[in-house]
DSSP file (Angstrom, degrees, kcal/mol; ACC not computed):
  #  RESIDUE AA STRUCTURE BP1 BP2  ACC     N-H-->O    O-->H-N    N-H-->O    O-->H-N    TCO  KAPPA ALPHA  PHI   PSI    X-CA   Y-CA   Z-CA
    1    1 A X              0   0    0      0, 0.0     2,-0.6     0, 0.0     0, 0.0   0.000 360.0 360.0 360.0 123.6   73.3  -47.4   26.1
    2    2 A X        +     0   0    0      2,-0.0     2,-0.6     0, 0.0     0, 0.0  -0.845 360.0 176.9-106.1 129.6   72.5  -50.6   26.9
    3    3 A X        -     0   0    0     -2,-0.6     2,-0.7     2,-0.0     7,-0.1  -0.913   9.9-163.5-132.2 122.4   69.1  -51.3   29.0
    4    4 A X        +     0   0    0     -2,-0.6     2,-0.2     2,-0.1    -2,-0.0  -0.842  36.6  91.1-134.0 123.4   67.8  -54.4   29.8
    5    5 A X        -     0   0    0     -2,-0.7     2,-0.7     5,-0.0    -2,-0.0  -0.682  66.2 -58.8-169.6-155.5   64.0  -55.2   31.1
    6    6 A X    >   -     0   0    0     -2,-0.2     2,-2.8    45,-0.0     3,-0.6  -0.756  41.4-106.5-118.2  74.0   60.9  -56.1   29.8
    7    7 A X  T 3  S+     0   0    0     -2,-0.7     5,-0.2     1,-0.3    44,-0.0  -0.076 122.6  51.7  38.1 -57.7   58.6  -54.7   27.5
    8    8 A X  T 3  S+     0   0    0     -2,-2.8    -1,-0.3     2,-0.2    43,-0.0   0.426 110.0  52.7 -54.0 -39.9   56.4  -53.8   30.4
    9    9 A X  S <> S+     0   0    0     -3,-0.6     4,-1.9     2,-0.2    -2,-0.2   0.833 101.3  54.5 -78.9 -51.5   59.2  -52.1   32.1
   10   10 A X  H  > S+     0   0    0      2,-0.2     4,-2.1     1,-0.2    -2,-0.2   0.461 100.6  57.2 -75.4   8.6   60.3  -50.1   29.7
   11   11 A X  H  > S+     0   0    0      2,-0.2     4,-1.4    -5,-0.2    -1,-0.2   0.324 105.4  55.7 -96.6 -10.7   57.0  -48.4   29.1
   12   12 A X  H  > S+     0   0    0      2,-0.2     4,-3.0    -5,-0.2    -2,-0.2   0.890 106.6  53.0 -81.4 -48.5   57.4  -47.7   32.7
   13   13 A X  H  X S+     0   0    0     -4,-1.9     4,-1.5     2,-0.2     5,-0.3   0.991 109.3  47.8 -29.7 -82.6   60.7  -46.2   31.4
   14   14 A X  H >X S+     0   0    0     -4,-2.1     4,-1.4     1,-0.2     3,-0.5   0.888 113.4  41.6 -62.9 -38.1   59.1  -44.3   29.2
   15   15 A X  H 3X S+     0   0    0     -4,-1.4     4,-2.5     1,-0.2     3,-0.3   0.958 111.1  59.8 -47.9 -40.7   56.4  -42.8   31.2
   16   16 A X  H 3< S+     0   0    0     -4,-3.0    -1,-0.2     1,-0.3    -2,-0.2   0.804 115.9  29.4 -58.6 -44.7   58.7  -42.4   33.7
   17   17 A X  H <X S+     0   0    0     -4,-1.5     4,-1.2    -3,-0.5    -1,-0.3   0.405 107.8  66.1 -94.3 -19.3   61.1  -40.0   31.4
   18   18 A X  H  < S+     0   0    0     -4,-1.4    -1,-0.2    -3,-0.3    -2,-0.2   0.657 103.4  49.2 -38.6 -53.7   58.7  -38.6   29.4
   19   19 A X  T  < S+     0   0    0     -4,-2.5    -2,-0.2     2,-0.2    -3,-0.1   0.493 106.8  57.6 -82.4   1.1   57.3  -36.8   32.9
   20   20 A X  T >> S+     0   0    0      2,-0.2     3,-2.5     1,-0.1     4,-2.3   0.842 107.3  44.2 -76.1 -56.2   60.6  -35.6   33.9
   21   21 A X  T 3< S+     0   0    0     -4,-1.2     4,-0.3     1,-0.3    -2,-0.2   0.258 112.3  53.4 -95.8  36.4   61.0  -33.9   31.1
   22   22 A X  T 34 S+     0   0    0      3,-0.1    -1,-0.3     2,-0.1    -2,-0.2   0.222 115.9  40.1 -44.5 -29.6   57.5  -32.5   31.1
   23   23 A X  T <4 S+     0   0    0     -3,-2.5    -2,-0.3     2,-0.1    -3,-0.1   0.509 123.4  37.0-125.6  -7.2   57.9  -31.3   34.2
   24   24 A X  S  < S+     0   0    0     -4,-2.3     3,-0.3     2,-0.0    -3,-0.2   0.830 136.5  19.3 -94.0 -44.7   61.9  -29.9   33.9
   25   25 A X  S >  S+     0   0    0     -4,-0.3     3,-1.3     1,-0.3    -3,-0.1   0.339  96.7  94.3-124.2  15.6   61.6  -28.7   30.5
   26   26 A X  T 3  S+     0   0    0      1,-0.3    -1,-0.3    -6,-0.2    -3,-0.1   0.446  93.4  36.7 -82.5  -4.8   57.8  -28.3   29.7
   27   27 A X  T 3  S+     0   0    0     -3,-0.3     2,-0.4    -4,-0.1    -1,-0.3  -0.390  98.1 104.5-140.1  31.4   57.3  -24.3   30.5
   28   28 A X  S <  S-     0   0    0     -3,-1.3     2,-0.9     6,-0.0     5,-0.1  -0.946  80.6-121.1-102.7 146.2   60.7  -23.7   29.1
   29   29 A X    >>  -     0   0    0     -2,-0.4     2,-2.7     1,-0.1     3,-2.3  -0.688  38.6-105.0 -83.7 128.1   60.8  -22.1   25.5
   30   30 A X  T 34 S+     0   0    0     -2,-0.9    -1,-0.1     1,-0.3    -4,-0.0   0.412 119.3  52.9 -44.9  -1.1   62.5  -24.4   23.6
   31   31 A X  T 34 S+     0   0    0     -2,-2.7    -1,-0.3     1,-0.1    -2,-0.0   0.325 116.3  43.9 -85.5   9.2   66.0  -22.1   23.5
   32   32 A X  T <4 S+     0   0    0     -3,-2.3     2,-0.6    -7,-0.1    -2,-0.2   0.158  87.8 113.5-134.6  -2.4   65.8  -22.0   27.2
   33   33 A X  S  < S-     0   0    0     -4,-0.6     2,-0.9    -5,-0.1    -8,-0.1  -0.577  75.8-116.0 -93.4 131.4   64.9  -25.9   27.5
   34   34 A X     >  -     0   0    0     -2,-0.6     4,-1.0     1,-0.2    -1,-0.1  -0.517  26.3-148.8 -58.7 105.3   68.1  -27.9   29.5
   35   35 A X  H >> S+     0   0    0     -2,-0.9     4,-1.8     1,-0.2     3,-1.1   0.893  87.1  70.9 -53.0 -52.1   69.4  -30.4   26.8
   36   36 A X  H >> S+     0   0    0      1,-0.3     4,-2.8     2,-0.2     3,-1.3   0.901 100.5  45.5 -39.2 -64.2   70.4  -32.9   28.9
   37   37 A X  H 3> S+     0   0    0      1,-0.3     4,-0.8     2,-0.2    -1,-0.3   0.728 114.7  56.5 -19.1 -59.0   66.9  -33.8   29.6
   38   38 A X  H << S+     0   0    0     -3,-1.1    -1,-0.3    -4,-1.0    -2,-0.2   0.618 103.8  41.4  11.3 -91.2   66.5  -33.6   26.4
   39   39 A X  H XX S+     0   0    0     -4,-1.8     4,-1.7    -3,-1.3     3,-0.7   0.720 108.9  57.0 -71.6 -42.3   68.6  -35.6   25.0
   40   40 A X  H 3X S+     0   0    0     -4,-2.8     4,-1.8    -5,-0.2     5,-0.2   0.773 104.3  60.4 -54.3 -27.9   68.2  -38.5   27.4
   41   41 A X  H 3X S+     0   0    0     -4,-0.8     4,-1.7    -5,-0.4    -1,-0.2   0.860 104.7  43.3 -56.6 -40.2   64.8  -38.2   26.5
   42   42 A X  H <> S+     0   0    0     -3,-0.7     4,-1.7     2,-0.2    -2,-0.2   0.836 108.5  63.3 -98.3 -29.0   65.4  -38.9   22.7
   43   43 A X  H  X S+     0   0    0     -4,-1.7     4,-1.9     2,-0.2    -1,-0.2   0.865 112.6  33.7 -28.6 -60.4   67.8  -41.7   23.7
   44   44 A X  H  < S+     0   0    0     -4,-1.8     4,-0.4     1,-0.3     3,-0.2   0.906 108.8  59.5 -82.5 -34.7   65.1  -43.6   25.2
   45   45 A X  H >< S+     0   0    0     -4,-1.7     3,-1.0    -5,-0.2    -1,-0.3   0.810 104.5  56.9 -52.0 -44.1   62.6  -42.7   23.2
   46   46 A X  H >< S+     0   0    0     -4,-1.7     3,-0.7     1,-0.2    -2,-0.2   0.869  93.7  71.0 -34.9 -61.8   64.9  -44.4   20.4
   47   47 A X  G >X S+     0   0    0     -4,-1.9     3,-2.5     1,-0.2     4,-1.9   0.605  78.8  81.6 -30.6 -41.5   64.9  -47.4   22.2
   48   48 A X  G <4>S+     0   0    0     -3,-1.0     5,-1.6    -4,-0.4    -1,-0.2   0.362  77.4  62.1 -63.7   4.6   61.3  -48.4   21.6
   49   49 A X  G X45S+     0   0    0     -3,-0.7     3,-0.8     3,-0.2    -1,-0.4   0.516  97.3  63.5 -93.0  -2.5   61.3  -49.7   18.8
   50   50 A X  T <45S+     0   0    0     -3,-2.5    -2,-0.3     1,-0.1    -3,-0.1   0.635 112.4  44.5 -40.5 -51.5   63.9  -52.6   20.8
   51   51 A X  T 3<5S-     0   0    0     -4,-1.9    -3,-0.1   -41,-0.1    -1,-0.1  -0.088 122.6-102.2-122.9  46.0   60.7  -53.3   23.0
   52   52 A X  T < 5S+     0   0    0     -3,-0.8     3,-0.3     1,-0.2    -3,-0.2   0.711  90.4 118.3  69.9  12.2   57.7  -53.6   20.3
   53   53 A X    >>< +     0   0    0     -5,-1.6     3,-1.1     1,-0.2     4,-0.9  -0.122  16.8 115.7-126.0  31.6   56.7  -50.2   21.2
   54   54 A X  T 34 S+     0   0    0      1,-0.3    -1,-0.2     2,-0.2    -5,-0.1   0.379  72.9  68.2 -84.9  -2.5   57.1  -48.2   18.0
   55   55 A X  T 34 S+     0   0    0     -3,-0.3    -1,-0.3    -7,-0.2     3,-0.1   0.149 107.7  39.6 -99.4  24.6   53.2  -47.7   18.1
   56   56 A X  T <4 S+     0   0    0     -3,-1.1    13,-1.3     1,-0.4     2,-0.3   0.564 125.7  35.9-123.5 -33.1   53.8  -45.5   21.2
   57   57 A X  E  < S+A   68   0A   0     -4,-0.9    -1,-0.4    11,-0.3     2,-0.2  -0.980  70.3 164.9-136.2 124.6   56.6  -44.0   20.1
   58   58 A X  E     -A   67   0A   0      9,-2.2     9,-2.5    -2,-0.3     2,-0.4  -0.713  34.8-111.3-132.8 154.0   57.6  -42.8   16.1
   59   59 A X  E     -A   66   0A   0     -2,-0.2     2,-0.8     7,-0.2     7,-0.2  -0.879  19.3-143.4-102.3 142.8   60.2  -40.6   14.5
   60   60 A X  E  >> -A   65   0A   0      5,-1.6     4,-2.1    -2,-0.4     5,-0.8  -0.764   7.1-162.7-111.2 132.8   59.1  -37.6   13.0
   61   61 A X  T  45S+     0   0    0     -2,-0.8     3,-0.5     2,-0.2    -1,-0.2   0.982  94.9  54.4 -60.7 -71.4   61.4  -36.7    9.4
   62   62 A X  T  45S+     0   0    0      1,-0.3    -1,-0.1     2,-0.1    -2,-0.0   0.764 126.9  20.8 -48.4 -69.9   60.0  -32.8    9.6
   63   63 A X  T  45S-     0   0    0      2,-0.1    -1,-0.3     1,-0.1    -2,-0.2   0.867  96.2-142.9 -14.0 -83.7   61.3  -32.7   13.0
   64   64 A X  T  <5 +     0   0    0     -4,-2.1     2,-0.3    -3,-0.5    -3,-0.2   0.813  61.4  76.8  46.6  71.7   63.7  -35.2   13.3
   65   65 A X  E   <S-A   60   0A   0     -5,-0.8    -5,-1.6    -7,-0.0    -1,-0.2  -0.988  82.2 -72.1-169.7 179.4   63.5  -36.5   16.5
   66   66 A X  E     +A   59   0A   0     -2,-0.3     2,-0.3    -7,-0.2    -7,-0.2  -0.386  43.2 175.7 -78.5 154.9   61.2  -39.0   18.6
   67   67 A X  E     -A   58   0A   0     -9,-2.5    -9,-2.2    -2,-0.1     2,-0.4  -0.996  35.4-110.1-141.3 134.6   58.2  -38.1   19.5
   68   68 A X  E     -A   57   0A   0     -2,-0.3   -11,-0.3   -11,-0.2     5,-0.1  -0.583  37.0-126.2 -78.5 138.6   55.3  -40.1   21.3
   69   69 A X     >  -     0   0    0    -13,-1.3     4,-1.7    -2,-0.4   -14,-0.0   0.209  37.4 -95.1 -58.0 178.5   52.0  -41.0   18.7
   70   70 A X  T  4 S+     0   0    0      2,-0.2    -1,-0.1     1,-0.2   -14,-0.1   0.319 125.9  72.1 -95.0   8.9   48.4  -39.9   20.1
   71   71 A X  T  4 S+     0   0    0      2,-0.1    -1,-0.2   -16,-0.1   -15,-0.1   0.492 100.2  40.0 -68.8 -26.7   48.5  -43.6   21.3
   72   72 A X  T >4 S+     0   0    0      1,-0.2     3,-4.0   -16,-0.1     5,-0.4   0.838 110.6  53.2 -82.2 -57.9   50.8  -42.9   23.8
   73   73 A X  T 3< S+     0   0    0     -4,-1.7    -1,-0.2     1,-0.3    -2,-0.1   0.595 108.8  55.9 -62.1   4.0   49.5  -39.7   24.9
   74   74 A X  T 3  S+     0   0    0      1,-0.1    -1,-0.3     2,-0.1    -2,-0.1   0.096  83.4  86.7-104.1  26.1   46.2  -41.7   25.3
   75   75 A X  S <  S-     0   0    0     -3,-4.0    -2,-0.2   -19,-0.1    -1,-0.1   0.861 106.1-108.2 -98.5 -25.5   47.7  -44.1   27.5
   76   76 A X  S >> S+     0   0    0     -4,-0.3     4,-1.4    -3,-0.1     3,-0.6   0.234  88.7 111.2 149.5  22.5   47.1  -42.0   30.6
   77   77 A X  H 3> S+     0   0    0     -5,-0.4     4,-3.7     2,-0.2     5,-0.1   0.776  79.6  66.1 -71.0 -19.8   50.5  -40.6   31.8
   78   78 A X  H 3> S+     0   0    0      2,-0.2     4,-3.7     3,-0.1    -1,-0.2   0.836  99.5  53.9 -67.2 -16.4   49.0  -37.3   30.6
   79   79 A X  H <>>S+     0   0    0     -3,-0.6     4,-2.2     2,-0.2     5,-0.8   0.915 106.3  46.3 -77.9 -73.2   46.7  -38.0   33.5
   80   80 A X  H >X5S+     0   0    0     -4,-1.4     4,-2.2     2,-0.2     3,-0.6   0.951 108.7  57.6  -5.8 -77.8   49.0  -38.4   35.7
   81   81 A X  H 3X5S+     0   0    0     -4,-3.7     4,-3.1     1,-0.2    -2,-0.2   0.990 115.1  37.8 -46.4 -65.1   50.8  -35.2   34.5
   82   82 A X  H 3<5S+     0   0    0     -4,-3.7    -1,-0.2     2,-0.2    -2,-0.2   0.433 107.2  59.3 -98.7  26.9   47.9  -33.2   35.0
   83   83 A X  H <X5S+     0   0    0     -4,-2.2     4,-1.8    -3,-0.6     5,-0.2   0.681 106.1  58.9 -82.9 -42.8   46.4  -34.8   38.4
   84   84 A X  H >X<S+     0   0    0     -4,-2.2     3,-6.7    -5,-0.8     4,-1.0   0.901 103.2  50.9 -47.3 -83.0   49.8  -33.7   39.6
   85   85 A X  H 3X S+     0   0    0     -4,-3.1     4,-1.4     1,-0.3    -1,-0.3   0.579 102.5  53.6 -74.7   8.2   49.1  -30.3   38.6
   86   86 A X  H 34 S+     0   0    0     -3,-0.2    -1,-0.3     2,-0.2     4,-0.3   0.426 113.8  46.7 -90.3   6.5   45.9  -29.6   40.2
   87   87 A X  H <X S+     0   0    0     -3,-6.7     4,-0.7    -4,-1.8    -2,-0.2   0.794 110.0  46.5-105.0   2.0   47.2  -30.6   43.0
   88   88 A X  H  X S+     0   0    0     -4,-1.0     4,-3.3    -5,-0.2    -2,-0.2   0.850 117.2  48.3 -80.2 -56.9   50.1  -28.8   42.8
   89   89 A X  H  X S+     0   0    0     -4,-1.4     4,-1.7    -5,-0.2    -2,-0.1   0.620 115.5  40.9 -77.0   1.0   47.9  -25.6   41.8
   90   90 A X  H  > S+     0   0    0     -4,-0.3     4,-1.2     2,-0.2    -1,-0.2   0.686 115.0  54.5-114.9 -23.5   45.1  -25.8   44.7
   91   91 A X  H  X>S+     0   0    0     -4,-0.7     4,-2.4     1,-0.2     5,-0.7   0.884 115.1  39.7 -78.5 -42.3   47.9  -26.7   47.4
   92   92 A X  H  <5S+     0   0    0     -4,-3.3     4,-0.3     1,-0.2    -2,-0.2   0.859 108.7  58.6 -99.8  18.0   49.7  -23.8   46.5
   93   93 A X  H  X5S+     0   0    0     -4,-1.7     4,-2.5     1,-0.1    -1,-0.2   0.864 114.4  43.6 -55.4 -37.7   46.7  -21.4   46.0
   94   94 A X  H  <5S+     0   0    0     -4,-1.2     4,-0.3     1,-0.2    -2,-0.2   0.650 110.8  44.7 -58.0 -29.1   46.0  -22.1   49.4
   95   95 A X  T  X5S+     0   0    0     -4,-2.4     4,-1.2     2,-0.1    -1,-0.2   0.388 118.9  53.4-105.5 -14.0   49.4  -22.0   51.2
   96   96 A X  H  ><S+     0   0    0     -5,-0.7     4,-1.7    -4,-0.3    -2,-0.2   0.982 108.9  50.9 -73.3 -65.4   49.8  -18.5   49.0
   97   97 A X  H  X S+     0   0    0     -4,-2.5     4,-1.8     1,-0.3    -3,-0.1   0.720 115.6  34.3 -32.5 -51.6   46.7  -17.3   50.2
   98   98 A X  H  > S+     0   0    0     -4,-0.3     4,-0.9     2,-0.2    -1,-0.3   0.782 107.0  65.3-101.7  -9.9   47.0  -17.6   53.4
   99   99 A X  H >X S+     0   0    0     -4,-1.2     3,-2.6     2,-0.2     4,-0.9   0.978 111.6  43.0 -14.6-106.5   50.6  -16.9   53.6
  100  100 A X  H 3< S+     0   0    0     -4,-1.7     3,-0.3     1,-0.3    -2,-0.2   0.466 109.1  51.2   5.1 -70.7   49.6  -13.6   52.5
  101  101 A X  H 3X S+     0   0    0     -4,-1.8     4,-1.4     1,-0.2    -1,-0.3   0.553 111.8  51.7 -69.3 -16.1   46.5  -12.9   54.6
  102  102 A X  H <X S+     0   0    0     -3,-2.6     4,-1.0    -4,-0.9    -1,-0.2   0.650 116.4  37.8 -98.4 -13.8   48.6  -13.9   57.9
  103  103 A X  H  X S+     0   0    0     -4,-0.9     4,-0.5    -3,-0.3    -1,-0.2   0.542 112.8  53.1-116.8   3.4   51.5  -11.6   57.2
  104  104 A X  H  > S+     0   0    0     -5,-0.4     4,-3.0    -4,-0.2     5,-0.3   0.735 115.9  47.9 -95.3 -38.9   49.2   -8.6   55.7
  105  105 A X  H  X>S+     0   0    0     -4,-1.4     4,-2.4     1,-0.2     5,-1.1   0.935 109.6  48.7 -67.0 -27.1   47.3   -9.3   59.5
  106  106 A X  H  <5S+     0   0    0     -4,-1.0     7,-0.2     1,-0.2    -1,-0.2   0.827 112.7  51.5 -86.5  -2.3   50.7   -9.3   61.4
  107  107 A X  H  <5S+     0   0    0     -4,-0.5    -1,-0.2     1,-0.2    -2,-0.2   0.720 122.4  33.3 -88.8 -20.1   51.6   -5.6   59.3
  108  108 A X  H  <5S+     0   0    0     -4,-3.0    -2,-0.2     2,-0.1    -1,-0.2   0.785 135.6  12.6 -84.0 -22.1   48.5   -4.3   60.3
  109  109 A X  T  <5S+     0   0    0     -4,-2.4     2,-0.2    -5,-0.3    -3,-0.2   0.621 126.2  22.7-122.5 -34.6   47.6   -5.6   63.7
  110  110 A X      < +     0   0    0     -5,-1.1    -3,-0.1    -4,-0.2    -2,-0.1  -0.425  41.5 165.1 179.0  73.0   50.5   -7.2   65.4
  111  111 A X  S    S+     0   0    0      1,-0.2    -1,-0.1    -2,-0.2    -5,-0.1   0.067  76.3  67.8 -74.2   4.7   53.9   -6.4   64.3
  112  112 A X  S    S+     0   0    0     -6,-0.1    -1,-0.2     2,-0.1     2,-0.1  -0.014  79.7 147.5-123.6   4.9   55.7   -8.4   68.1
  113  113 A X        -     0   0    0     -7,-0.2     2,-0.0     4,-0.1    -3,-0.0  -0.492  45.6-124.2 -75.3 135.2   54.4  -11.8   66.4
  114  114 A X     >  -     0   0    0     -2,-0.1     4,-0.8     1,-0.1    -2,-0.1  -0.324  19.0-114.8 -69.5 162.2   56.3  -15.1   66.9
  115  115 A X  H  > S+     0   0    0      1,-0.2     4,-1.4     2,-0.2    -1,-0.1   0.735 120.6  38.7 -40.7 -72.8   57.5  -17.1   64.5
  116  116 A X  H  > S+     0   0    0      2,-0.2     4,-1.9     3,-0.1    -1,-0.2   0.751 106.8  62.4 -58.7 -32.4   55.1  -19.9   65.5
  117  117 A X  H >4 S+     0   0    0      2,-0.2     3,-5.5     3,-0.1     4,-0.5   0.676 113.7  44.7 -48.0-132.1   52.0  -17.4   66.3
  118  118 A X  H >X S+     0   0    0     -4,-0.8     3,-1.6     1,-0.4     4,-0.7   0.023 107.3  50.1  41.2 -93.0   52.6  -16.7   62.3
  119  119 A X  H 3< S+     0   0    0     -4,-1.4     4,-0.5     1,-0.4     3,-0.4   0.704 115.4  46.7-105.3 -27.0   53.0  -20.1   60.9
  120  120 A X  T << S+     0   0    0     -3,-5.5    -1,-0.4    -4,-1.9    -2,-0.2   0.465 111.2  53.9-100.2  28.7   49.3  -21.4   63.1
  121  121 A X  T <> S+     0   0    0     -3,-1.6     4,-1.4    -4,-0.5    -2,-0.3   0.753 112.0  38.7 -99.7 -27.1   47.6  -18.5   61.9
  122  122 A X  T  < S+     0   0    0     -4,-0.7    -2,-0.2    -3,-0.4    -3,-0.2   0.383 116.5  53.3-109.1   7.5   48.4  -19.2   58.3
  123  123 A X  T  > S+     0   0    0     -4,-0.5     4,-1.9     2,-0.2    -1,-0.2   0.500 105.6  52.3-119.9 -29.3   47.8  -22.9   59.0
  124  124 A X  H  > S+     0   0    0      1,-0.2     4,-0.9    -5,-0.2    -2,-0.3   0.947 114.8  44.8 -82.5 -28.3   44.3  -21.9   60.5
  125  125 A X  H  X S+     0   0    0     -4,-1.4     4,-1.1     2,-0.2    -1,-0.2   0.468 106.6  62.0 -39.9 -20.6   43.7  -19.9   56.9
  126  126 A X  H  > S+     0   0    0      2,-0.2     4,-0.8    -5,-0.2     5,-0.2   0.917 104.2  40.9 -77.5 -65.0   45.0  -22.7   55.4
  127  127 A X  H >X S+     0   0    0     -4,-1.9     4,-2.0     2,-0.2     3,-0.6   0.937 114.0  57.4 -54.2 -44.3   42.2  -24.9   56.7
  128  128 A X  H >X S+     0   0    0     -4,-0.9     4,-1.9     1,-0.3     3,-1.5   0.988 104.5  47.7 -58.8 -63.7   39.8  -22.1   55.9
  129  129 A X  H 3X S+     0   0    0     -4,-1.1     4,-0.6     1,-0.3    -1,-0.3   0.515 109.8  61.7 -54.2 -12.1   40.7  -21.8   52.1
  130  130 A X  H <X S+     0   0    0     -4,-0.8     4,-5.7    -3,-0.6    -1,-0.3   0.879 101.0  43.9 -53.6 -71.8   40.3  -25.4   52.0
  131  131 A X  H <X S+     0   0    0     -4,-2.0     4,-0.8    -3,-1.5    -2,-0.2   0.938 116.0  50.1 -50.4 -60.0   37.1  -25.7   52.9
  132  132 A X  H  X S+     0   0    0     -4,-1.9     4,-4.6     1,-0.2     5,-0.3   0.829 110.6  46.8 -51.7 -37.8   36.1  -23.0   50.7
  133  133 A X  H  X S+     0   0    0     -4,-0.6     4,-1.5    -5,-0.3    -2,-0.2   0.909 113.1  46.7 -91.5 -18.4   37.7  -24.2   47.8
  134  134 A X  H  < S+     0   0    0     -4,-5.7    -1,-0.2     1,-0.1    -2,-0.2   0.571 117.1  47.8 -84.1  11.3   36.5  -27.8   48.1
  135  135 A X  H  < S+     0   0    0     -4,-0.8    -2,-0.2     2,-0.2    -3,-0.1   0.820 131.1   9.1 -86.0 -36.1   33.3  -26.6   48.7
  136  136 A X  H >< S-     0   0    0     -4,-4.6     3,-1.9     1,-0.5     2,-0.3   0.329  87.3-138.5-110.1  10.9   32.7  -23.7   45.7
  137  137 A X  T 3<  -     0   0    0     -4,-1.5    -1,-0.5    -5,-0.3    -2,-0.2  -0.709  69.4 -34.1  82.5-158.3   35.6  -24.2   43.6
  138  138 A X  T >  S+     0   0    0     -2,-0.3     3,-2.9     1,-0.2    -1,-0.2   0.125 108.6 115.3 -90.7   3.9   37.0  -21.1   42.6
  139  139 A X  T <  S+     0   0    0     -3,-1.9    -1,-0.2     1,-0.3    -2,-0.1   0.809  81.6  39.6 -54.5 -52.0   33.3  -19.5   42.5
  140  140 A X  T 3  S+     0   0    0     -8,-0.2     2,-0.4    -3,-0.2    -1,-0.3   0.033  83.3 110.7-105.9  11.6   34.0  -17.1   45.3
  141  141 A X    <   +     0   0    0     -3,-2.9     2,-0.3    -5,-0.1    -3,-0.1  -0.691  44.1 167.0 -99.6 158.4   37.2  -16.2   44.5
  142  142 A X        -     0   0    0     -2,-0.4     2,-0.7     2,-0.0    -2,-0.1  -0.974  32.8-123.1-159.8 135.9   37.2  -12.3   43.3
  143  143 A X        -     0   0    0     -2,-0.3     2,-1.0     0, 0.0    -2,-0.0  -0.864  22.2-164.1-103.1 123.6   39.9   -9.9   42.7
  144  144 A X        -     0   0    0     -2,-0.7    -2,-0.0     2,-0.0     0, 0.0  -0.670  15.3-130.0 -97.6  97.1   39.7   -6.9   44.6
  145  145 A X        -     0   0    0     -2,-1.0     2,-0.4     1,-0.1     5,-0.0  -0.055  29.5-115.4 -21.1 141.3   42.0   -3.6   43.6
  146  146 A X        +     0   0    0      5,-0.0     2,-0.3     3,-0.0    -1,-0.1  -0.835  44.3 172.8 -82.7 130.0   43.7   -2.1   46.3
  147  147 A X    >   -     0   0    0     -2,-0.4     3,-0.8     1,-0.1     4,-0.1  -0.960  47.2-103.6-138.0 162.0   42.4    1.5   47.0
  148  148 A X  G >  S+     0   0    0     -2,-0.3     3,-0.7     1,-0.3    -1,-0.1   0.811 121.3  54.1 -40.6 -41.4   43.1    4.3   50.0
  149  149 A X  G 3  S+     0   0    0      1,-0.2    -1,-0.3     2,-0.1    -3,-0.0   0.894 114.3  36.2 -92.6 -27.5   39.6    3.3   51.5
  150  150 A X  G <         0   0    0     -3,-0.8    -1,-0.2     1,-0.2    -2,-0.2  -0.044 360.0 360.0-118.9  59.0   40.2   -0.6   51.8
  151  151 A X    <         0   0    0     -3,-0.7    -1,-0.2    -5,-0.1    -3,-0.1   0.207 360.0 360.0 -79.8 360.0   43.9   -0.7   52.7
């Protein structure tokens, strides 16, 4: 594989490929993990020492493959990574939530609801759960058992 760019570019490279396969193969267990990914991953990762960058990225003997040092991972793509997933986890507590509460209201109350009816009711929950959660956090969220008397 031949790749040609700048020093500077290819650490853009490597973040770049580094948080794909974080994010394709990163909550797989590692028999379950897509190889391609994978393997293009170890490709590029290979490559850094070709652009000065062998303090970001090392090969590990035990292993044996590349792996980035705690000088990459302090370089702030991990930040990245995980601003992405709070917002990934607070948009879809929210869209979950009310998703939920809007179709639990149309099985109790008001079974003849459009389509659209539906989708701004869960959009007006939507707003609510918002609010709540950028005001307390998660402080006021509470799981309640379902029982015969609050059904």
């Amino acid at each position: 594989m031949n790749i040609e760019c700048t020093k500077e570019e290819f650490k853009i490279l490597l973040d770049l490929v580094y948080a794909g396969n974080v994010l394709i193969n990163g909550m797989r267990a590692q028999e379950e993990r897509i190889q391609a990914y994978s393997i293009m991953e170890q490709q590029i990762f290979a490559k850094a020492k070709e652009f000065e960058l062998e303090d970001l990225i090392t090969y590990d003997e035990e292993f044996r493959e590349y792996m980035p040092t705690a000088a990459y991972e302090e370089n702030g793509v991990d930040e990245y990574i995980d601003a992405y997933d709070t917002q990934v986890f607070w948009e879809e507590l929210v869209m979950r939530l009310a998703r939920r509460d809007a179709l639990n209201y149309v099985g109790d109350v008001d079974q003849n609801m459009t389509k659209s009816k539906l989708k701004e009711m869960q959009m007006n929950l939507e707003e609510k759960y918002e609010e709540e959660f950028e005001e307390s956090g998660l402080m006021h969220l509470k799981i309640v058992k379902q029982t015969e008397e609050n059904l």
